[in-house]
TORGU-730624 format. One record per atom (N, C-alpha, C, O, CB): x, z, y. Coordinates in steps of 0.2 Angstrom, whole numbers, plus 5000, padded with zeros to 4 digits. Atoms other than C-alpha are relative to their C-alpha. Glycine has a CB too. Layout:
BEGIN
XZY...
% end
This chain:
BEGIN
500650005004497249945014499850074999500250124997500249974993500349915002496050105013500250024993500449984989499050025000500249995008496150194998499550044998499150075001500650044996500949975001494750254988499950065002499350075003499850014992500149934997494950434995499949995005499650045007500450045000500050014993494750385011499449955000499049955005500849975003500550035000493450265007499250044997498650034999500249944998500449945002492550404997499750025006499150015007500350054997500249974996492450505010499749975009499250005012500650034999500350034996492150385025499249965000498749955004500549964999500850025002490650315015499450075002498950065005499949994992500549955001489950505011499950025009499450055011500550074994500049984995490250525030499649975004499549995010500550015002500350094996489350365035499350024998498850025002500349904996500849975002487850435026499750055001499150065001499950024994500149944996487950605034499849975007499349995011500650045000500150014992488150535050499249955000498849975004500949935004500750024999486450405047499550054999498950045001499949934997500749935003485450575039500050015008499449995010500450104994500049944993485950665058499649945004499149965007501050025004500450034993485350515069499550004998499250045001500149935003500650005000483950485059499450065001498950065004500049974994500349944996483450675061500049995006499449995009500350064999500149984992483850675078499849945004499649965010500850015004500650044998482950535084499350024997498850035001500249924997500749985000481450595074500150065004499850065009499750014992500249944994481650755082499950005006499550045009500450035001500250004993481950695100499249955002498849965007500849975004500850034997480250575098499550045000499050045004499649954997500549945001479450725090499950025009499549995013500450074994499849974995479850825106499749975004499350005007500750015000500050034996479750685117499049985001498749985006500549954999500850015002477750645110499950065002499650065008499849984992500549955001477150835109500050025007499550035010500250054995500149984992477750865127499749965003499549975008500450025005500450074995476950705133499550044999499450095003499849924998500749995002475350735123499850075005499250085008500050014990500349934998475450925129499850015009499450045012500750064997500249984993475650895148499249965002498849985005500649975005500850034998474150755149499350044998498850035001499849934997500749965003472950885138499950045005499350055007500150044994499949954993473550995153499449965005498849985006500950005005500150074994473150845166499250004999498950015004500449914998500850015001471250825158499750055001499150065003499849974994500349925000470950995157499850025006499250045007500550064996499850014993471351005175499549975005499249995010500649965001500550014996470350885179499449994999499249955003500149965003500849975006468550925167500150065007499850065013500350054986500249944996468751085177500049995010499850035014500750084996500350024991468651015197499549944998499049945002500649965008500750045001467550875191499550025006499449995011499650024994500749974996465950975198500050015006499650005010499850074998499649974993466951035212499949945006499649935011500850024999500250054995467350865219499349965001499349925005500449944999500650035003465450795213499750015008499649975012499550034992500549954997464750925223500449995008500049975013500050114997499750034991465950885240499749925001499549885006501149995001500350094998465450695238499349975000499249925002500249944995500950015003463550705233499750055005499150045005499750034992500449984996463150825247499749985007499949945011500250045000500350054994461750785260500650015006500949965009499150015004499350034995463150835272500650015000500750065003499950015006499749995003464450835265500850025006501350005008500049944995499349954993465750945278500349935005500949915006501150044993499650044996465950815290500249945000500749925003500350035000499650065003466250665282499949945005500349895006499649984992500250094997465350535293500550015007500549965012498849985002499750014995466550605307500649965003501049925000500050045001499250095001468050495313500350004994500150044990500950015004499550025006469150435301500550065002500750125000500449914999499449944997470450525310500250084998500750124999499950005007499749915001470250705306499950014993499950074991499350065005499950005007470350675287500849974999501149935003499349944996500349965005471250725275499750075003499750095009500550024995500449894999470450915274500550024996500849994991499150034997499649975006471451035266499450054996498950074999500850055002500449965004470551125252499650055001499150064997500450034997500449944998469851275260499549975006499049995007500550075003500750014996468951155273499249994998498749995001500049955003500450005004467851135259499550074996499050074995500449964997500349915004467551325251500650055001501250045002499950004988499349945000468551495253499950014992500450024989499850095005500049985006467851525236500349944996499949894995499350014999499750075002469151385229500350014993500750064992500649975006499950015005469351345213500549974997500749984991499649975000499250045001471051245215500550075000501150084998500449935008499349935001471851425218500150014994500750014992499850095003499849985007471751465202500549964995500849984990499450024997499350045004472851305196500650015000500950025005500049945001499149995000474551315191500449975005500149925008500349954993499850024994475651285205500549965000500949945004500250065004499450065000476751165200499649924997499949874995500750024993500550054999475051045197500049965007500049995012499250044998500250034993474750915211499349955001499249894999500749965003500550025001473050905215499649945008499549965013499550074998500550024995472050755227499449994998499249994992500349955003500450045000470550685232499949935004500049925010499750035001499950084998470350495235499449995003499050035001500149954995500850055001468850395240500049964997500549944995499749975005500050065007468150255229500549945003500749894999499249974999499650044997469350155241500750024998501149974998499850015006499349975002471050255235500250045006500850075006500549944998499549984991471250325254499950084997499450094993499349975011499849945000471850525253499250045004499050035009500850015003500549964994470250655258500150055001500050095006499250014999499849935002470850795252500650044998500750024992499650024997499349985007472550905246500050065002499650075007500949965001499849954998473051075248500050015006499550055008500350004998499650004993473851075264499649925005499949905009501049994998500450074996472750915272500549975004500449965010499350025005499650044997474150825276500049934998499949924992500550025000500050085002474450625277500549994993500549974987500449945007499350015005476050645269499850014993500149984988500750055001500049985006475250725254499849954994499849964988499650045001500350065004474650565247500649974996501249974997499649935005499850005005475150505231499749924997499149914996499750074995500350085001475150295228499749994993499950024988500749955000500550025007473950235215500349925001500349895007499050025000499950074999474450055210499249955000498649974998500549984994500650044999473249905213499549994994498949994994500249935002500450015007472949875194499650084999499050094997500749984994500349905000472550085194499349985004498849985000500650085007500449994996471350065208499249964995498849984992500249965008500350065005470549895198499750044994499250024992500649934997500049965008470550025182499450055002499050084998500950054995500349914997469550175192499449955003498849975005500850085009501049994996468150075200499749974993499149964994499749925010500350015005467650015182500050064997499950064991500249954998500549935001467350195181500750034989500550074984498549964999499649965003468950225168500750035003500950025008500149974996499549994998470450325168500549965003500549905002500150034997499550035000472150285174500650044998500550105000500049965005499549955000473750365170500849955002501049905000500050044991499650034997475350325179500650015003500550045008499749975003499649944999477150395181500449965009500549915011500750024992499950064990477650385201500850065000501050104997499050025011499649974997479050455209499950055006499950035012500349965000500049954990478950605223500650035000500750074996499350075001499649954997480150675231500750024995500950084994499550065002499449985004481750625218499750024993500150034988500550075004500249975004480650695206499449934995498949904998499750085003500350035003479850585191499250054998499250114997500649984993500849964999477650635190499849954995499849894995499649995008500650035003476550595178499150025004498850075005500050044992500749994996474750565187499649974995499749934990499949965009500650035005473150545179499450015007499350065011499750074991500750014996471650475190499650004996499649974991500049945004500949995004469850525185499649975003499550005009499750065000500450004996468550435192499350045002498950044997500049954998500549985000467050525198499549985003499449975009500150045001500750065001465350435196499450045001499350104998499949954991500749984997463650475204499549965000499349935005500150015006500750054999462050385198500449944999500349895003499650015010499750045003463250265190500449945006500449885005499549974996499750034996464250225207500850035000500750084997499750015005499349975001466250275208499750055008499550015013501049924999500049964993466050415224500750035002500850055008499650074999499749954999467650495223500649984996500449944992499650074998499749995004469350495213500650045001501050045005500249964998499649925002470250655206500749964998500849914996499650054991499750035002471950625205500550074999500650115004500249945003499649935000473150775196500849984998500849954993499750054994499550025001474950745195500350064996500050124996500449985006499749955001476150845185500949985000501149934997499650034993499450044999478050825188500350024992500050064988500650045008499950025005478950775173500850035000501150024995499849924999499349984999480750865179500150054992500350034987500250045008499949965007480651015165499949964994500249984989499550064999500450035006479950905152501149954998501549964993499049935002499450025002481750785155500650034999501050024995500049975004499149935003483150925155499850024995500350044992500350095006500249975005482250985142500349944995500949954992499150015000500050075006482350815130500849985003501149954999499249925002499250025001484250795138500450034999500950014997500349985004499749965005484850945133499949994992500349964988499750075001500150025005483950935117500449934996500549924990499349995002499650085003485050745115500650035000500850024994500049925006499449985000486750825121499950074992500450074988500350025008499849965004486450975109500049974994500449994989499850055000499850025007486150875094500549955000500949954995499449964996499250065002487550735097500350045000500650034995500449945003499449955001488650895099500050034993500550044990500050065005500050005006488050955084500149974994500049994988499650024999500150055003488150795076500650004999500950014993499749955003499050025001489950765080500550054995500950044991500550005010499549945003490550955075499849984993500249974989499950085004500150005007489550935059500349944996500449944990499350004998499650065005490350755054500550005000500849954998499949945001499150004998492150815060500250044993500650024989500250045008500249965004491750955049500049984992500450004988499650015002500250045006491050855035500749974999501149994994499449955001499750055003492250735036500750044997501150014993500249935006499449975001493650865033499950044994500450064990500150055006500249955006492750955020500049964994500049984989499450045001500250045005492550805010500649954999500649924994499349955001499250005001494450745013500150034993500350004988500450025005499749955003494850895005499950014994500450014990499850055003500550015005493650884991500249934997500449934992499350015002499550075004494250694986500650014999500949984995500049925004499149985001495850754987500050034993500450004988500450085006500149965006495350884973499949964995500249954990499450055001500050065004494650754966500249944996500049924990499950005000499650055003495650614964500750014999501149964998500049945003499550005002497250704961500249984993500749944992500050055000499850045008497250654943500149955001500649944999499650004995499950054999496950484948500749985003501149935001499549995005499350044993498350494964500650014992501049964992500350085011499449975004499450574948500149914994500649884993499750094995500150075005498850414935500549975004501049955002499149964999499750064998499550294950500750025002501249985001499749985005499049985000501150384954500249984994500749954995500250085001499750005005501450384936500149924999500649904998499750044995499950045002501150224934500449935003500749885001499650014999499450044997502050154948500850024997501349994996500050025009499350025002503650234943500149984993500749974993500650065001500050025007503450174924500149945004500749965005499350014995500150064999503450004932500649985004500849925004499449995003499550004997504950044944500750024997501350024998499950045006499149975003506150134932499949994991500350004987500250115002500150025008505250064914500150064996500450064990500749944998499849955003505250224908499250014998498750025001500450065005500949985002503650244896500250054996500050054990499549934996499749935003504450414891499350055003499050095000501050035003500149974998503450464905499050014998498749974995500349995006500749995001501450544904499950065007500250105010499850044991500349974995500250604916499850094998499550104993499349955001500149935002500050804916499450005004499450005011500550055002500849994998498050824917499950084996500250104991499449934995500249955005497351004913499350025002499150075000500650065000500750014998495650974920499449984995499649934992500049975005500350015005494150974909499849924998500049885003499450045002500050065002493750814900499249965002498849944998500150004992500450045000492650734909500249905002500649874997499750035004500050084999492650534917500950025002501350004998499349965007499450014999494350564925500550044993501050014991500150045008499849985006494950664911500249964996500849954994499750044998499950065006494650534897500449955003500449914999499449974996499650075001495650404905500650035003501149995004499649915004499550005002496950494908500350044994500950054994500150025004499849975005497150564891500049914996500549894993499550064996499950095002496750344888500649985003500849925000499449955004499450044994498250324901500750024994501149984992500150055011499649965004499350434890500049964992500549934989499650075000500050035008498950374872500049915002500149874998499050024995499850075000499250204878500749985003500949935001499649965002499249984999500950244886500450014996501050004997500050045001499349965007501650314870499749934997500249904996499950104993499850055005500950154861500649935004501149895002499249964998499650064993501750044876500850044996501250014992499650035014499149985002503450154872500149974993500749964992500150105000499850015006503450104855500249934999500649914996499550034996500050095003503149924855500749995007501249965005498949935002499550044997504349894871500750034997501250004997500050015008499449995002505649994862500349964997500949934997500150044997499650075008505649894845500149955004500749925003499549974992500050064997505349744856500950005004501449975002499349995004499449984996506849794870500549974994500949924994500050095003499349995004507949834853500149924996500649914994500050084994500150045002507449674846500349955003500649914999499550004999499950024995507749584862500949985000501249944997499750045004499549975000509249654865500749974995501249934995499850054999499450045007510249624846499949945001500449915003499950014990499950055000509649454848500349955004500549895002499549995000499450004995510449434863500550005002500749985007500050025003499449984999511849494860500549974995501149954996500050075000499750055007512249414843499849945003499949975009499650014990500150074997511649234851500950005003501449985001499250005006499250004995513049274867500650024997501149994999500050055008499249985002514449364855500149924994500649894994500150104996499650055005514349224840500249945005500749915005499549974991499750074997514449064853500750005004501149965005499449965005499150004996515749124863500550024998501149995000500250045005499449965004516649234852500249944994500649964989499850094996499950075006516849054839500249975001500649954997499649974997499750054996517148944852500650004998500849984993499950005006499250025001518748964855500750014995501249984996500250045004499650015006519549004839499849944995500149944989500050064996500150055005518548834831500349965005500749915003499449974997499550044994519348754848500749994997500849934995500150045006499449995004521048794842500049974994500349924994500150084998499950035006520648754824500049925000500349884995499450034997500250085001520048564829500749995003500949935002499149975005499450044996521648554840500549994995500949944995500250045007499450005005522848604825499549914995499849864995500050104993500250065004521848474814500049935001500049884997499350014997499850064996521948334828500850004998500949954994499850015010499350005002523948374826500249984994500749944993500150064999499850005009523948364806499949914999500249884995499350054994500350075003523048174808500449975004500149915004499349975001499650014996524448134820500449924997500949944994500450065002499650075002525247944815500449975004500249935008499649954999499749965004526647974815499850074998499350095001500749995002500449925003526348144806500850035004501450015004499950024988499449965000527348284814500250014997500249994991500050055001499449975004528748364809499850054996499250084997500650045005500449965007528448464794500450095003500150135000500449954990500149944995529048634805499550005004499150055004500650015005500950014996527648604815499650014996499450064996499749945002500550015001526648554805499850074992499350074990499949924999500049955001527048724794499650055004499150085002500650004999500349974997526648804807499150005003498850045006500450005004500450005000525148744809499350054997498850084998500249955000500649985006524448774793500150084999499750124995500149964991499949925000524948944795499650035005499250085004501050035001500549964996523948984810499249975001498849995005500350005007500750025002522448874804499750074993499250104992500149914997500449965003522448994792500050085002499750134999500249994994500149914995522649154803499449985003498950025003500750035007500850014996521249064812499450034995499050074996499749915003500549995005520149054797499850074997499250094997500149964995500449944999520249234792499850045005499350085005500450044997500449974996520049294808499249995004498950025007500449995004500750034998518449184810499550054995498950064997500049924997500649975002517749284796499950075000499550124998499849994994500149914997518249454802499650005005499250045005500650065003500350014997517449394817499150014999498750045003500349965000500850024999515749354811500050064998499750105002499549944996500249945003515749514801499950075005499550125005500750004995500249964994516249604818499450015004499050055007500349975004500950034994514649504826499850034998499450075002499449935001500750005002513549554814500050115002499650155005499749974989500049934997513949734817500050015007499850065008500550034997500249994995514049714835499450005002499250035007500449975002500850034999512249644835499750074999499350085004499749934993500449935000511649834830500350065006500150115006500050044991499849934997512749934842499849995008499449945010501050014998500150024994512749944860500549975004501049955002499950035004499750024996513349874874500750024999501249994996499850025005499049974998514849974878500350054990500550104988499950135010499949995007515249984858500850015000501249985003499649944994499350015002516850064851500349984992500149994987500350055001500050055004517849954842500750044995501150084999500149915004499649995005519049994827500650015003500849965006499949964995499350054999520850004830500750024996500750074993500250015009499650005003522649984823500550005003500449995009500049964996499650014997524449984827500149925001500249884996500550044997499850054999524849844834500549965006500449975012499549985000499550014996526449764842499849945005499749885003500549984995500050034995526149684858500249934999499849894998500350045004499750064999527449544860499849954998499649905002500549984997500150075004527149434843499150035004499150025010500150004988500550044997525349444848499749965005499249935004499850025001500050034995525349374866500649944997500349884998500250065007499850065001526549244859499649954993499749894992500850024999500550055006525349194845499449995006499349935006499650054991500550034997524049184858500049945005499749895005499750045003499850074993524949084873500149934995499949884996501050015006499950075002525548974860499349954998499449894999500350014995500550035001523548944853500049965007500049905007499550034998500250034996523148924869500349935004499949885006500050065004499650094997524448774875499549954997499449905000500949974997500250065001523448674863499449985005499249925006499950004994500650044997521948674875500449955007500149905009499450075003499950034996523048614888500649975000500949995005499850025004499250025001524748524882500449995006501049995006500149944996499550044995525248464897500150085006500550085011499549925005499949944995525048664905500650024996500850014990499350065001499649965001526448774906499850094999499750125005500549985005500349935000525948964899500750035001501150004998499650024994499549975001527449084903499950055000499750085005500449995003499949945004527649234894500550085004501150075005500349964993499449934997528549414902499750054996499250074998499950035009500349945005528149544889500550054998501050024996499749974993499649945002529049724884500049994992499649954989499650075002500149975007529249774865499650065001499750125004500850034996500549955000527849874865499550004995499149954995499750015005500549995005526749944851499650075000499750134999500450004994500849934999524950044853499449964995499449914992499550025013500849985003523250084846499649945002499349955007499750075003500550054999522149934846499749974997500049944992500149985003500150055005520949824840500349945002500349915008499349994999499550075001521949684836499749915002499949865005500250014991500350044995520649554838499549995004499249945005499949954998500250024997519649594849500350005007500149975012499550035000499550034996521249604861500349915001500349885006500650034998499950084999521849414855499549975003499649925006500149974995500950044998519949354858500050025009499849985013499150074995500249994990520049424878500649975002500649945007499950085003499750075000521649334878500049935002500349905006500049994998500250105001521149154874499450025005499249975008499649964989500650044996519649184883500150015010499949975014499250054997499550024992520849234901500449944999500249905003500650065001499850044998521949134898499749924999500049875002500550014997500550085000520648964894499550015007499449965010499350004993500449994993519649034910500749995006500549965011499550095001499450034996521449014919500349934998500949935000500550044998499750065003521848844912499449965003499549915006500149994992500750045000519948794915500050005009499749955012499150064996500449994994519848834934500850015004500750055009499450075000499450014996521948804940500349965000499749935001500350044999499650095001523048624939500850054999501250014997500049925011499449985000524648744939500350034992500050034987499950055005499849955005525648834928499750064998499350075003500450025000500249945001525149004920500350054999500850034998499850014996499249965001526149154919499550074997498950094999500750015009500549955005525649314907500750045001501350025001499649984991499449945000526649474910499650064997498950084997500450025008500349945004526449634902500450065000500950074996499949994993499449945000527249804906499650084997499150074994500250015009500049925002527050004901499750015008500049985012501050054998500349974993526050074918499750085001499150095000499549955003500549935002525650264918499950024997499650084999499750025000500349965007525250314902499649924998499249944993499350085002500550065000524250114901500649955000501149955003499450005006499750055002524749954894499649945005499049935005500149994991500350064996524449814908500249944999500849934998500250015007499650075002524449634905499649965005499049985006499949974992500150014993524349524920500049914997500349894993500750045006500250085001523649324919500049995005499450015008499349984996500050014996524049254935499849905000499949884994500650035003500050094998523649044939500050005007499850045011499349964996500050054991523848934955499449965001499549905002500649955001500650054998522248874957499650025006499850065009499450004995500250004995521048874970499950085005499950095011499549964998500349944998520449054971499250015003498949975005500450015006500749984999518749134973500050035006500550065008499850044994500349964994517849204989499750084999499350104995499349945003500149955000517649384992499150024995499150074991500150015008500850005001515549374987499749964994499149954991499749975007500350005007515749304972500650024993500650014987499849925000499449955006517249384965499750074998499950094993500850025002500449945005516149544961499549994998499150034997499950065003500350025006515149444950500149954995499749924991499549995002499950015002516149384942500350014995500749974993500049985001500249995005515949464927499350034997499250074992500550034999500649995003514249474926499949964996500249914998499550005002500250045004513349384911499849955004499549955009499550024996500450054997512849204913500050005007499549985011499350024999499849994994513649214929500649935001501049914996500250105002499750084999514549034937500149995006499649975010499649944997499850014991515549024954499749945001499749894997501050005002500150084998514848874963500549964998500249914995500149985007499450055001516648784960500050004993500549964991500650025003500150015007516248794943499349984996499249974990500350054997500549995002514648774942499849934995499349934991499550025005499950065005514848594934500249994995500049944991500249975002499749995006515848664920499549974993498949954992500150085001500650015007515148644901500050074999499650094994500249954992500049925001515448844901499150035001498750005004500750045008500749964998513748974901500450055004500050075008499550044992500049944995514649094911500150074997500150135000499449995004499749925005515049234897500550024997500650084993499750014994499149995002516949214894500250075002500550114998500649945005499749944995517449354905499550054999499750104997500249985009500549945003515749444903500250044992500350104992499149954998499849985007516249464884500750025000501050044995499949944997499149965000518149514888499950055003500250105001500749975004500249944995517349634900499950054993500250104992499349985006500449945004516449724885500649984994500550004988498949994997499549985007517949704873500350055001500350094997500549954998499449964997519149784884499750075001499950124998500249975008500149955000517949924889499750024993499350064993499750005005500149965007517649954869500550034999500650064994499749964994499549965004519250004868500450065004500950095002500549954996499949954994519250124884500449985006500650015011500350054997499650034996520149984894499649995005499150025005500349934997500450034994519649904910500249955002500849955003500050045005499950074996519649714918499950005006499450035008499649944999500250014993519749674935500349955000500749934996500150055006499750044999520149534944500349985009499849985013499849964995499950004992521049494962500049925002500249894997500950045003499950064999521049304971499950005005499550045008499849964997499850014991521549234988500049924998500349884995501050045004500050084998520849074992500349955002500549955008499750005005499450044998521948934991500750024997501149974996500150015008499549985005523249044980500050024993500550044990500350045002500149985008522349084963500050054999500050095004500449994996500649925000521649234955500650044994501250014993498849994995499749945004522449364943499550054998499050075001500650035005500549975006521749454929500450054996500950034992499749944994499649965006522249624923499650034996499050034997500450055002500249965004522049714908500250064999500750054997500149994996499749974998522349884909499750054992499250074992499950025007500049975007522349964890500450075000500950085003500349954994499649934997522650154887500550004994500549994988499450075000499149985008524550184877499850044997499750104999501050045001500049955008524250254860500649974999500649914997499349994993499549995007525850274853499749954993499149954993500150094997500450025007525550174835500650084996501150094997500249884996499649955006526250344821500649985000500849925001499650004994499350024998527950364820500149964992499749984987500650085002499850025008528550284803499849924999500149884994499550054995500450075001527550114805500649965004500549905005499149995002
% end
């Protein structure tokens, strides 16, 4: 696609280039008219002044010889007068005499050859006692002739015929063509270079408007503005228009974006982060309605971690709503907390999602710095994404690793393919082999941003056919000595 600079200038060039032909065509007809006009004024003038000359050879009583053979005609010029009148014509004039018949009587040199064809229609034009004018060809060379008739007592006696060759007139008028298309071409090469140069000058601001506004569009950044420092005219005001609506554009996508965003974020943290601890809760209360009624150790236990659930439900929301203003990668509060009992309070919620699985536990005595549930929360939601997506057992280990506390979630299930295990912890993200699930695909998204609030990191490894594995890698804080 042109761009307007280039079409600018192609137009301004298109308009130059029809200015030049149209000059140079009037010029070369001019030219081409005035030397016409100027050689036939010659031509008549030429032949006004022998007129008398030939009258006086055709009207006399005996006129040099005329009634003698045919044969010894033409005459050349001087058989007629020494005192001659043709000497004095221009020497590049070619003068004959005809009879009313067209046959040659006379030329310079009184030769046959000297004759000069008059056409039939010419002849037909000259005995009705008018001119004729007619361009012939002699000798390679293009001729303008003009036949005069000369009339006596209202008979044709005689006809003048003056040629004048037309070669200078043509190199003339073809020079004249090549020097203006050379002038033509250098001045629109010229032009067109000069007027590049000059749209350039002048749609810089423009070219600047569209660059700006392409990368605003490529990197969302309405931070950015056009630097104009050229006077305020037509390009001027719209980019100070491009500007002032840039910064309003910045303003509304922010609030909107930040709007976006919390809404977004409180939506995906309260449904996922709720789920699984009202999961839990419904599975203890299925337990409690049990006929026969569990054992009352159980069912102790129960109510003891229905009610750990329930306060943790409203530190939870309390979490959300504050997570809802922070960012992404938000950091999260933290306490001493003992490792063991926590991983054994979570495997145990977690059996209830699947009684009939085996979770197995490998864990150190170890106590560090952490938030307390947003560790158990990434937990339940590994080990339910491992229950959800294996037929096997589970197995959770946890060791001291470099200065970092590693906790390892293996299962025996199918395994994931190279191309979709590094997306699988993007949001809203759902391997084919689960894509049937009742899950949105934000379990692991949401453990992902737990772990890294508290400076941790998730990954996870899996071999098709042997099941995947899910570490946590949390940094050792010591908890204070004394606790």
């Amino acid at each position: 696609m042109m761009s307007i600079r280039f079409k600018f200038t192609l137009l301004y060039s298109a308009i130059l280039a029809l200015t030049l032909a149209a000059f140079g065509v009037a010029l070369y007809y001019t030219q081409s008219q005035n030397t016409w006009e100027a050689i036939k004024r010659d031509q008549i003038r030429t032949g006004e002044g022998l007129e008398d000359f030939v009258h006086m050879i055709m009207t006399s009583p005996y006129p040099y010889g005329m009634g003698a053979e045919s044969a010894s005609w033409p005459k050349s010029f001087m058989f007629f007068s020494t005192d001659i009148i043709y000497t004095q014509l221009p020497e590049w004039e070619l003068i004959r005499i005809l009879n009313a018949e067209g046959h040659l009587l006379a030329s310079p040199y009184g030769r046959i050859e000297d004759a000069l064809p008059i056409s039939v229609e010419g002849l037909r034009t000259l005995k009705d006692k008018q001119e004729w004018w007619q361009t012939i060809t002699v000798k390679d060379q293009r001729v303008l002739l003009y036949c005069r008739p000369v009339v006596s007592e209202g008979e044709l006696v005689s006809i003048l015929q003056v040629g004048r060759p037309l070669t200078e007139r043509d190199r003339s008028l073809n020079t004249l063509s090549e020097t203006l298309t050379l002038v033509s071409a250098i001045t629109l090469v010229l032009a067109f270079g000069i007027g590049w140069l000059f749209s350039g000058i002048a749609f810089r601001s423009i070219r600047r408007l569209t660059e700006t506004a392409k990368a605003i569009g490529e990197e969302r950044d309405f931070t950015r503005r056009v630097a104009y420092f050229g006077p305020q005219d037509e390009v001027g005001r719209l980019a100070t228009t491009f500007n002032e609506m840039l910064a309003r554009l910045q303003d509304a996508y922010q609030r909107v974006a930040l709007a976006l965003e919390q809404q977004r974020l409180f939506v995906v943290d309260v449904s996922h982060e709720l789920r699984t601890p009202l999961t839990t809760l419904r599975g203890n209360l299925d337990l409690l309605r049990r006929d026969p009624p569990i054992p009352s150790g159980d069912r102790a236990d129960i109510l003891a971690d229905m009610s750990d659930e329930s306060d943790r439900l409203v530190r939870l929301v309390s979490e959300l709503l504050l997570l809802a203003r922070a960012d992404a990668r938000r950091n999260l509060s933290q306490e001493s907390v003992p490792l063991r009992p926590l991983l054994e309070e979570t495997c145990r919620q977690a059996r209830f999602l699947d009684p009939k699985r085996s979770i197995a536990l490998d864990t150190e005595e170890i106590t560090f710095l952490t938030n307390r549930d947003a560790l158990k929360q990434t937990m339940l939601i590994v080990l339910d994404n491992a229950l959800k997506h294996s037929t096997g057992d589970v197995a959770v280990r946890a060791r001291p690793a470099g200065g970092r506390v590693e906790i390892r979630v293996r299962d025996s299930g199918a395994g994931i393919s190279p191309e979709l295990l590094e997306h699988i912890f993007d949001r809203f993200y759902r391997a084919a082999e689960s894509a049937s699930g009742t899950g949105f695909g934000l379990g692991l998204a949401i453990a992902k941003s737990l772990i890294e609030g508290q400076g941790g990191t998730i990954s996870m490894e899996s071999e098709l056919g042997k099941g995947s594995e899910i570490t946590l890698s949390l940094p050792m804080q010591p908890a204070p000595s004394g606790e």
